[in-house]
N, C-alpha and C positions, 0 to 999 in steps of 0.2 A: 168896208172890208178891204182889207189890202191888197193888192194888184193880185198876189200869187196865190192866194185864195176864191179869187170874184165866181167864177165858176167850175168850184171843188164838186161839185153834186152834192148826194148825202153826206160826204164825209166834212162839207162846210163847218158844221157848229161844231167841230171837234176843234177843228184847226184855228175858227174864230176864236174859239176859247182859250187855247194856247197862248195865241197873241196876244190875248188881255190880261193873261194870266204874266206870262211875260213883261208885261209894261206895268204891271202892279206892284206893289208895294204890301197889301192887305188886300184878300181876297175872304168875302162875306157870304157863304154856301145856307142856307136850308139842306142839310146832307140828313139821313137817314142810314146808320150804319146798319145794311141786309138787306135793305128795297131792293125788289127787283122789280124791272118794266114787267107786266103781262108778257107772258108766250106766245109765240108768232108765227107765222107761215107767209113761204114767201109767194106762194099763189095757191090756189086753191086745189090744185094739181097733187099739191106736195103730198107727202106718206107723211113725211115729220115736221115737228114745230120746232122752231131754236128759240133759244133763252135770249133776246137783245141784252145791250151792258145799257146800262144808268150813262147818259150823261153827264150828270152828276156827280157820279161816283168816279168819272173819267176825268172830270177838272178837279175834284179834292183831289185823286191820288197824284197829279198830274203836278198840281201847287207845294204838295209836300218832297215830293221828288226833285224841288227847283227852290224848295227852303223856303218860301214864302208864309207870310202870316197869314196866316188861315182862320177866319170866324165863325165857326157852325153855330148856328140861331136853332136849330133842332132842339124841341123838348128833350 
């Protein structure tokens, strides 16, 4: 990881991703265009659930937004 990432918390693999994405040339995704993660709650407390974002779906749109070649392996 890079220094300014080392201890991002959860928001680590986003910014990991950037960075690779970043330094890449070609970027190779398994994407599934609609997946969504399962619905979540943030303790057990909660009244409501929230939708998390795909990962996934964070570093494609993230690669096309910075012009990179992008390889979806998705059926």
């Amino acid at each position: 990881y890079p220094d300014k990432i080392r201890n991002s918390g959860k928001a680590a693999y986003v910014e990991r991703n950037q960075h690779m994405i970043n330094q890449c040339d070609y970027l190779i995704v398994y994407y599934i265009d609609g997946y969504l993660p399962p619905r979540r709650r943030n303790s057990r407390r909660d009244l409501f659930d929230y939708q998390p974002n795909s990962g996934t779906k964070l570093a494609y749109d993230y690669a096309i937004q910075k012009k990179k070649n992008v390889i979806n392996v998705a059926p």
